[in-house]
C-alpha positions, -999 to 999 in steps of 0.1 A, spaced: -313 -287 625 -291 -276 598 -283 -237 589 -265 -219 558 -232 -211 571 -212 -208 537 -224 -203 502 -190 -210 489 -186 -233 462 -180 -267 475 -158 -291 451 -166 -323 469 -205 -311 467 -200 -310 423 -179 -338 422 -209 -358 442 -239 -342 413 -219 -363 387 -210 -393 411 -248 -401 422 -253 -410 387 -224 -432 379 -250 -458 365 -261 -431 335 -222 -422 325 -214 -461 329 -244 -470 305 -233 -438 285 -200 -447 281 -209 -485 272 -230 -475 242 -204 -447 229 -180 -479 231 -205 -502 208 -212 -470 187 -172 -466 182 -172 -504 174 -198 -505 149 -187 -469 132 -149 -485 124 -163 -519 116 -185 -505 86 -168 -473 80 -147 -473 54 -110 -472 57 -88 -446 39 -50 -451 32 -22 -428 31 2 -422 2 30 -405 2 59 -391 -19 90 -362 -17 97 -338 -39 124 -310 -44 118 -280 -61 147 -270 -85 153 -228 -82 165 -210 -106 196 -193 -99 193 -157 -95 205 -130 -118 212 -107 -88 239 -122 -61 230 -97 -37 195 -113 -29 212 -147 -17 232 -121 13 201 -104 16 183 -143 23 214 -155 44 203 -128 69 163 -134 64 156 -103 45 136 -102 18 141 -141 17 107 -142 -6 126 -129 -32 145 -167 -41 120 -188 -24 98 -190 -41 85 -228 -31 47 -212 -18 40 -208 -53 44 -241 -70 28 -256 -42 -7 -232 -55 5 -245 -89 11 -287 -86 -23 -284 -64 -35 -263 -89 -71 -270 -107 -56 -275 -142 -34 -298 -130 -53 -319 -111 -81 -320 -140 -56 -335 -162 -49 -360 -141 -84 -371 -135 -84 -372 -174 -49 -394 -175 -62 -423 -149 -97 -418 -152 -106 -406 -118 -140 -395 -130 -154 -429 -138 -161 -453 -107 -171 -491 -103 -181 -496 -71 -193 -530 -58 -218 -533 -37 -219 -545 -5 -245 -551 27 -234 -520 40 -204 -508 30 -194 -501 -11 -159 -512 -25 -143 -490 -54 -127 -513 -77 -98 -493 -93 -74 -509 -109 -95 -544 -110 -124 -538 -122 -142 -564 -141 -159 -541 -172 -143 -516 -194 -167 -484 -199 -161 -466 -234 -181 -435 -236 -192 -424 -275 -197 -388 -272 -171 -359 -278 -148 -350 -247 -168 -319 -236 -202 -341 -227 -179 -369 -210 -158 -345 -189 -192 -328 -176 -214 -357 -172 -232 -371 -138 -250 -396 -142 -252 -433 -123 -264 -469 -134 -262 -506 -118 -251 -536 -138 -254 -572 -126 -231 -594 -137 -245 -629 -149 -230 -662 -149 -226 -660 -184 -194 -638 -196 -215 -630 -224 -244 -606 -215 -252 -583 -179 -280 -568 -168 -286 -527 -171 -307 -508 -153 -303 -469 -140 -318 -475 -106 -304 -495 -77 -338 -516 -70 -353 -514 -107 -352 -548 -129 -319 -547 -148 -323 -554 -193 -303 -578 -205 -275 -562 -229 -243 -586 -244 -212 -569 -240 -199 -541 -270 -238 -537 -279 -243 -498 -274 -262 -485 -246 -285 -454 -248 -273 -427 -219 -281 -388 -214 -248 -379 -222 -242 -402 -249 -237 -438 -261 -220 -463 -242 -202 -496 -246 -193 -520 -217 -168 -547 -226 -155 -574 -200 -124 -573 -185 -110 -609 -184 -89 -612 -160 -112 -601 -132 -146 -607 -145 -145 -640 -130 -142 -626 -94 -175 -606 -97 -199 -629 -114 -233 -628 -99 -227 -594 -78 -243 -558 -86 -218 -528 -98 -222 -494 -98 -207 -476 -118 -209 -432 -115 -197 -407 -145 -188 -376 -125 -177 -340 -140 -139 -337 -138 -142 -305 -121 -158 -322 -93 -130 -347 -91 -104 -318 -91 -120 -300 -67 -121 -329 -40 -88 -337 -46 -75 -303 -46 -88 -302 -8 -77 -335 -6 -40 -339 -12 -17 -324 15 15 -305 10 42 -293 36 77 -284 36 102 -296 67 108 -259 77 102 -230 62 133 -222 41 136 -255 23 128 -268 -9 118 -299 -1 76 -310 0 63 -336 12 29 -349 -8 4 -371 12 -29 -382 2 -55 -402 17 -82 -425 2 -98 -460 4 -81 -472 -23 -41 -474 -18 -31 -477 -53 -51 -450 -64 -39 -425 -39 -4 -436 -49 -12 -431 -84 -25 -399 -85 5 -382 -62 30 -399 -87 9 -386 -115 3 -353 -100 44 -348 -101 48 -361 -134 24 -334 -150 35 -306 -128 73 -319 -146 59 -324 -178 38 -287 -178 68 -271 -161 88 -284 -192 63 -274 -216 63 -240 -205 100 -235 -206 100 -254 -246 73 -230 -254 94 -198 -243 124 -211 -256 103 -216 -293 92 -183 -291 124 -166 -282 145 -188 -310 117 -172 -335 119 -140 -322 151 -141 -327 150 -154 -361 131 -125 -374 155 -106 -357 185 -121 -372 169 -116 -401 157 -79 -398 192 -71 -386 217 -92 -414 195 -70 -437 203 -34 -418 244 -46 -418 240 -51 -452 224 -16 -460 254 3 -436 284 -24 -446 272 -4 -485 268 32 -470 305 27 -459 316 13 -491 298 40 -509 315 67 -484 350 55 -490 342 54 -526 329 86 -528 352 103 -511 381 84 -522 398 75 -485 403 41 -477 422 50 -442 414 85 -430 437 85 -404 467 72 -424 456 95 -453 458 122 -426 493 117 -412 508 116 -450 488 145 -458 506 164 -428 536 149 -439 531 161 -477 518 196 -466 548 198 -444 576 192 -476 555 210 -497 552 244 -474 590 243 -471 595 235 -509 569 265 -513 588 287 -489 621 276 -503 612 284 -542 593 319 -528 626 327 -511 648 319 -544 617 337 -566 625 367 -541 659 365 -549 661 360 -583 637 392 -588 654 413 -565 689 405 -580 670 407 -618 662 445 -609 695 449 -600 709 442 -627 683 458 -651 689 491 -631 724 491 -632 740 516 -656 772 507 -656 790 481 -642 791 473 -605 796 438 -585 765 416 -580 756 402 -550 772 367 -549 761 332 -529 725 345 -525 713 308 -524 697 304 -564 695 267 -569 700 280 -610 745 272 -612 749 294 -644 733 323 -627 762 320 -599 793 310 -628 775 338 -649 778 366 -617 814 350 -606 828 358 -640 806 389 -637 821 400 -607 856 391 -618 859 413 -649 843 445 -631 868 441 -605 892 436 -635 879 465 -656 877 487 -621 915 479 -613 921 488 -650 905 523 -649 930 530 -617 955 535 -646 939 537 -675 903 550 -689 878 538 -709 890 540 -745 917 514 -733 911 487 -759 914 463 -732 888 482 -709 864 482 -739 869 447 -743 859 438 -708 831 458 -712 822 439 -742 825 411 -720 805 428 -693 781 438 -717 773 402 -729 774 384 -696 754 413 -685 727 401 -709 728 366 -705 726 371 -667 694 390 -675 678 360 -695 690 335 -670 676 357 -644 646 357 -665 643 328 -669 648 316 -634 621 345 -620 601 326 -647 605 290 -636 604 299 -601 572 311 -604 554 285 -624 569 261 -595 555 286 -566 517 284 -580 524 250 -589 532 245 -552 512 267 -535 481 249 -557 494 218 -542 491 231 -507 458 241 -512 449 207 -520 472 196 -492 448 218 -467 418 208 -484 425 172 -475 436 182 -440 408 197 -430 380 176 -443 396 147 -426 380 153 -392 343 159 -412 351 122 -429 362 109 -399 330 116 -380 309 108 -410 331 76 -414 326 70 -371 293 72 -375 287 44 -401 316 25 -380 296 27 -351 261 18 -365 284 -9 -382 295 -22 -349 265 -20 -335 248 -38 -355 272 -66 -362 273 -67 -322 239 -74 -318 241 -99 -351 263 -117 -333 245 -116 -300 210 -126 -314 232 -157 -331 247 -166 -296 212 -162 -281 198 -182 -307 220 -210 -301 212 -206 -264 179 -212 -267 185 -248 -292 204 -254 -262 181 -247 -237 152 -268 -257 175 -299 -260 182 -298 -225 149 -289 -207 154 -301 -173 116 -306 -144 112 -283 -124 114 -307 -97 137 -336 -87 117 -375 -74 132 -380 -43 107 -410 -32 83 -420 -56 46 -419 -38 46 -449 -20 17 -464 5 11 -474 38 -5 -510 39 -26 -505 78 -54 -483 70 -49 -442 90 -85 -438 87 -108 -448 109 -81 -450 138 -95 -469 162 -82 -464 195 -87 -424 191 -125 -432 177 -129 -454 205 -113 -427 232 -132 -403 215 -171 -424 213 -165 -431 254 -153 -395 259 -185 -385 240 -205 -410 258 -191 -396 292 -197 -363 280 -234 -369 271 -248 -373 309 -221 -345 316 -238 -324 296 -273 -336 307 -265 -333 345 -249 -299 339 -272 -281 317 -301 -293 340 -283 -277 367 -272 -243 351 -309 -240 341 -322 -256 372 -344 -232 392 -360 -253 419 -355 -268 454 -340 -301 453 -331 -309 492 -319 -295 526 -284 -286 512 -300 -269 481 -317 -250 500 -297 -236 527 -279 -223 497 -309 -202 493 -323 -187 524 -303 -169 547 -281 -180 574 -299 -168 602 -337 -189 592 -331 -228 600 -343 -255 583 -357 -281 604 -353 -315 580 -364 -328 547 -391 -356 541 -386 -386 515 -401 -391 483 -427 -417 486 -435 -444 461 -477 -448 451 -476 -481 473 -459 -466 505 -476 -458 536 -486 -418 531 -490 -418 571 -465 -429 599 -474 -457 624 -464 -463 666 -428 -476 666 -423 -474 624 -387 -472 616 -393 -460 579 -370 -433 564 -404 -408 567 -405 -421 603 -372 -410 609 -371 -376 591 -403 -365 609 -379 -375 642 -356 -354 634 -382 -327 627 -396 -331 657 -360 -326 672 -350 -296 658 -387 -280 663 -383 -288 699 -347 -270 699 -366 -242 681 -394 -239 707 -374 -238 734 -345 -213 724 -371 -189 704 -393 -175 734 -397 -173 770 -430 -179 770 -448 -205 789 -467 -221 760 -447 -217 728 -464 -243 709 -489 -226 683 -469 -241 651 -483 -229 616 -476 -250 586 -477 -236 554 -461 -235 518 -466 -212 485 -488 -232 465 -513 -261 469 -493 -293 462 -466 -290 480 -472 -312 509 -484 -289 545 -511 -309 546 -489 -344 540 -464 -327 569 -492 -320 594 -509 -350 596 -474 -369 601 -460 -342 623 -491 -350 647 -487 -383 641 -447 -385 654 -455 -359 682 -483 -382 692 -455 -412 691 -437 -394 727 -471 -392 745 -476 -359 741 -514 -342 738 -512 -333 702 -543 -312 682 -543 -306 648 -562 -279 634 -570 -278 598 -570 -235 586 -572 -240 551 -607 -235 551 -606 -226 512 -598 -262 506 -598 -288 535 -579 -320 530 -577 -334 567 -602 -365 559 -584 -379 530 -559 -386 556 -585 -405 580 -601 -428 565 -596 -466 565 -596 -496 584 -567 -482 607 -583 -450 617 -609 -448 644 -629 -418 659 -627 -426 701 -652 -397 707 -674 -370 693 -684 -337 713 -721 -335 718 -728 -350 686 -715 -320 666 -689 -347 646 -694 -323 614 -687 -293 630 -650 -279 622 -635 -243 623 -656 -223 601 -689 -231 623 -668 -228 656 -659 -192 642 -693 -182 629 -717 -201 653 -717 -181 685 -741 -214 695 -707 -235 698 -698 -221 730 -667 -242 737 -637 -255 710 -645 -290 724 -679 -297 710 -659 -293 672 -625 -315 685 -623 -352 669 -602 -375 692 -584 -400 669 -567 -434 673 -546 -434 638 -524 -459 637 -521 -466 674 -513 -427 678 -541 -409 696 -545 -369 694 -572 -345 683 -582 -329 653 -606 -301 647 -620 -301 611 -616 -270 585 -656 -272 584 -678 -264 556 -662 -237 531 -676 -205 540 -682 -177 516 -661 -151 535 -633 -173 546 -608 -141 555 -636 -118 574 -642 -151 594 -608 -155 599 -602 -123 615 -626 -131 640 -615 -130 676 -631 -160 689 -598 -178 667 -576 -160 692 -601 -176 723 -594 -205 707 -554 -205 703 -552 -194 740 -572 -220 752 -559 -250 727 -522 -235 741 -528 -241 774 -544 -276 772 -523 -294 746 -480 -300 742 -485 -289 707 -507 -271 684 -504 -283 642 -523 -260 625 -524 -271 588 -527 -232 571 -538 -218 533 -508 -216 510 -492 -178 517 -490 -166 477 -523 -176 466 -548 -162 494 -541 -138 526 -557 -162 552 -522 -176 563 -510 -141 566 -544 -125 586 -538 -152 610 -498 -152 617 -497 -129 649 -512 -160 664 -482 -186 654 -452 -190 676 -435 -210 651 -442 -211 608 -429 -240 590 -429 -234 554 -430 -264 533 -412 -266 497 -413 -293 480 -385 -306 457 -386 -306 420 -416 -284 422 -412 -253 448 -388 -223 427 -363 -208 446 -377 -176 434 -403 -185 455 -383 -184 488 -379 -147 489 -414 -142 497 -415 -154 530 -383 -144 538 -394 -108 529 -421 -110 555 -399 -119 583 -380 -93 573 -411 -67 572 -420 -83 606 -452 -98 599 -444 -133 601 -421 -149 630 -406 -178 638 -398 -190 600 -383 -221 591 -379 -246 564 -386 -283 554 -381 -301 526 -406 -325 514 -404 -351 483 -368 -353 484 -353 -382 462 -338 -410 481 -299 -405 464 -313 -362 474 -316 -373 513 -292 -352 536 -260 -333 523 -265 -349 486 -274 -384 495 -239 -384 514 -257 -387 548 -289 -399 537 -316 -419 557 -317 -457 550 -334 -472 583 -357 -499 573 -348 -497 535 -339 -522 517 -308 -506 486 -315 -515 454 -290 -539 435 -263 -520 418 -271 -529 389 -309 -521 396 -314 -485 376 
């Protein structure tokens, strides 16, 4: 007798779920294996290409970003290699170079199973009359069979319809247009008598499959370096396309510079020409300045004009003084009344004015040394003063004259400095009118020669154009196929194949609700309720009943039954006869009937006095169970032979239980059986009668053990009316059948107290179920099935 000591989760116990079934995961795994086989022998294989690439970058106009990328900050700002991978993978590209090799025309020939593309060896030449835009958009499909004769083929648009003859270069009639098919000669030869295919797809669906296609990475992420990879079934195509792919990312990158260097050479053209016309126009506003204002050099013109104005103010000053002079001294002399001496050496630039005054001087101090001893009516005084008298008068008219002269050269010099002045100070104004023009003439001529250093720049730039990126291995391919792999398909189809029972075993188990054996159970029910054994699963041509000395696995489960019922019996009660044992279950089917008859049968086996009692008046089975050759009725109470329970209970006439008991020879086992009788229509009021408890005493006290054979506890209340009589209840679940939901029910009466004595068996149990998981399962008398018997 087993009991539920642990609930834990047993590894060994998992490990033996999957184990049992070794024979499904080994079949599994065989037909994943000839699944892989068959998937890489018709799949069809794909080839890598691949090619290197550097990106060229453009030198930076800032050299603070390359510190700034040396110490990863803002290192997006030069590397910028994320973006022409978007751009070689980019749409436009990728349609032009479906247009350059002709991607989106196919000749497939055609196999068993699998298709071949012919690329580069196709035996026809397609030519498509119609304008670009219908060719580049067009889907359409058609089969051609190539004769024996090079001369002719046969047409058709569907795969199994009857191809029209055409000759080759006659046109052919399509959706999209007119088309001519002209034999290629060098491989036509190959193909003769085989069916082509040949598919017109839109470029855009081309690019698009390519564009998810091809694969580009970079070593690490700051370098400039990208590898290109591309995978398809045919080799040279793949290899093709990647080299093609470069050259008109090169060949657009190039473009694109030309193009800006075309328009910045005419822009600055028109600007060379817009400005040669604007230095013109102020090279003439300074010629008309300097004209106008008659200056050639304003600064030079200045300094001699300060120079000038300098000689000229002390000429000025210089002629002012000697006009001063020659006034004062000529009102002087025309005051004086007499003769007195003149002022002498007072700086007149006029030498007869001075000889005139000497002399002058030198007769009145003559005449004036005279007249100290003499007067004036001395002859020779009045001679001097003749002589006084007339260089008197001739010193007047030179003085005169000089006062004269002196002034016309004062105005003429002061008039001189005016203009002197004038000169002087409208040099600054000139100078900043003259800056100005300077200015907007250097500035001009600075940006004419500029826009004529740009401009030959940019003839330089468009005469050496440079790609944008630099070969470094020319697409090259791999000649062993990288797709289907086989050993990873082949892992993969046996791991799947494992997997599929996995899954099987395990998601029947996670959704599994039922009773499978004695170990599944004791997970279930609670430590303290045993469970005595577990009964086989028999086959439709096994004996459903046990015979004398039968060594069957039955036969041996029901022995240890029998064991653990007697442990039971004995360790439950204290009572003298503790051998009333109810069997029952939760439903009709599950086998109480199956256990009671065979339970009676191996109790009978040790000689014991055995009565079997059948209680489920509702709906008797006991006579299915004794009929046949091998089952013999040894004596019959009074005739009453169809008498059972239900009369004993409601005929009082039946005055003792053995006028309704059956002794039976089944099988060389003898023991007694009372009949459920004929169904009444009250069967739980005649339960309840007391005459059954007259009759449990007194069957208790005659026989070793009472079997009575209850109703099913969850249908009808009989079971349960009647369970203060049993000293022991065996409740039978079936496997495979009998939820574990179903378990708490009679467990919750224990618990309530109005059943007693509960415990468990296990009937219908798989073979490979038997004991702890088939680990210790029954095998006496059985012959194993072959290994490789399912």
């Amino acid at each position: 007798m087993s009991q539920n000591n642990s609930s834990d989760f047993n590894f060994s116990d998992e490990i033996r779920k999957y184990s049992k079934n070794w024979k499904w995961f080994v079949l599994s795994f065989i037909i994943g294996v000839i699944v892989a086989h068959l998937f890489v022998r018709y799949s069809t294989p794909k080839y890598l290409a691949k090619g290197k690439i550097q990106i060229i970058q453009e030198k930076s106009a800032s050299p603070g970003a390359n510190l700034l990328q040396d110490i990863d900050v803002f290192s997006d700002m030069e590397n910028n290699v994320e973006d022409e991978v978007e751009i070689i993978t980019s749409r436009s590209n990728l349609i032009e170079v479906a247009k350059k090799l002709g991607l989106n025309t196919k000749v497939y020939s055609l196999g068993n199973i699998r298709n071949t593309e012919l690329y580069n060896n196709s035996p026809i030449t397609l030519n498509i009359i119609a304008p670009d835009s219908t060719i580049y958009k067009a889907d359409f499909e058609f089969y051609l069979e190539l004769n024996s004769s090079t001369t002719s083929f046969g047409y058709s648009v569907e795969e199994d319809e009857a191809p029209k003859n055409y000759a080759f270069g006659k046109n052919i009639t399509t959706p999209f247009g007119d088309i001519v098919i002209t034999p290629n000669t060098n491989y036509i030869s190959n193909h003769l008598g085989k069916k082509l295919k040949v598919q017109v797809l839109p470029l855009s669906i081309i690019a698009t499959e390519y564009q998810n296609e091809i694969i580009i990475s970079k070593p690490n992420d700051f370098s400039n370096i990208l590898d290109i990879s591309l995978q398809d079934p045919v080799k040279e195509k793949a290899r093709d396309i990647i080299n093609e792919l470069v050259a008109i990312y090169n060949k657009n990158a190039i473009e694109d510079k030309q193009q800006i260097a075309d328009r910045t050479s005419s822009f600055i053209e028109g600007r060379i020409a817009d400005i040669s016309s604007s230095l013109s126009s102020v090279d003439q506003s300074a010629e008309d300045f300097k004209t106008g204002r008659g200056v050639t050099d304003i600064a030079s013109e200045a300094n001699l004009n300060l120079n000038v104005g300098a000689a000229n103010r002390q000429d000025l000053a210089n002629a002012e003084t000697q006009l001063n002079i020659a006034s004062s001294m000529r009102d002087m002399v025309d005051q004086q009344e007499g003769f007195e001496v003149l002022p002498a050496n007072l700086g007149l630039s006029d030498p007869t004015i001075a000889n005139t005054t000497q002399q002058y001087n030198q007769l009145v101090q003559e005449r004036n040394r005279l007249l100290e001893s003499s007067n004036e009516k001395n002859p020779v005084i009045v001679n001097l003063d003749q002589q006084l008298s007339s260089l008197k008068r001739t010193m007047q008219a030179s003085l005169n004259s000089t006062v004269n002269n002196l002034g016309l050269q004062v105005n003429t010099l002061s008039g001189q400095q005016a203009i002197i002045n004038s000169k002087i100070y409208s040099a600054p104004k000139n100078e900043r009118a003259l800056r100005d023009i300077t200015r907007r003439q250097q500035t001009t001529e600075s940006l004419y020669l500029y826009l004529l250093q740009k401009r030959e720049e940019a003839q330089i730039t468009v005469a050496s154009t440079a790609p944008k990126s630099k070969v470094i291995d020319s697409a090259y391919f791999e000649e062993l196929p990288v797709s289907p792999r086989k050993k990873i398909i082949y892992l993969a189809f046996g791991i799947l194949g494992l997997l599929i029972p996995f899954t099987a075993i395990y998601g029947k188990d996670l959704l599994d609700n039922k009773v499978h054996n004695m170990h599944n159970l004791e997970k279930k029910v609670h430590s303290s309720v045993p469970i005595l054994g577990e009964l086989p699963r028999l086959s439709k041509k096994e004996q459903k009943v046990v015979t004398k000395d039968d060594r069957s696995v039955l036969a041996e489960a029901l022995r240890i039954i029998r064991a653990n019922l007697d442990y039971l019996m004995k360790s439950r009660s204290n009572k003298k006869s503790n051998n009333i044992i109810y069997i029952t279950s939760s439903v009709p089917g599950e086998g109480k009937t199956f256990l009671s008859v065979n339970l009676s049968m191996i109790l009978a086996n040790t000689h014991k006095k055995v009565l079997l009692i059948g209680a489920d008046v509702r709906n008797p089975k006991f006579k299915s169970f004794f009929t046949g050759k091998n089952v013999d009725k040894l004596s019959v109470g009074q005739n009453k032979s169809d008498y059972g329970l239900t009369e004993y209970l409601h005929d009082r006439n039946i005055s003792s239980y053995k006028e309704i008991v059956n002794t039976m020879l089944v099988h060389d086992n003898n023991f007694d059986v009372i009949y459920s009788g004929r169904i009444p229509p009250n069967p739980s009021e005649l339960l309840m009668s007391g005459r059954l408890k007259e009759l449990f005493d007194e069957v208790s006290e005659r026989y070793d053990y009472v079997i009575v054979d209850t109703a099913p506890m969850m249908l009808v209340s009989d079971t349960l009316l009647i369970s203060e009589h049993a000293d022991q209840l065996i409740y039978v679940t079936r496997a495979d059948v009998t939820e574990t939901k179903a378990l708490d029910f009679p467990l919750k009466l224990q618990k309530e107290g109005k059943i007693k004595g509960l415990s468990f068996v296990v009937n219908d149990v798989k073979l490979n179920n038997l004991g702890y998981g088939g680990k210790y399962g029954y095998g006496y008398g059985k012959v194993a099935k072959k290994w490789w018997k399912f």
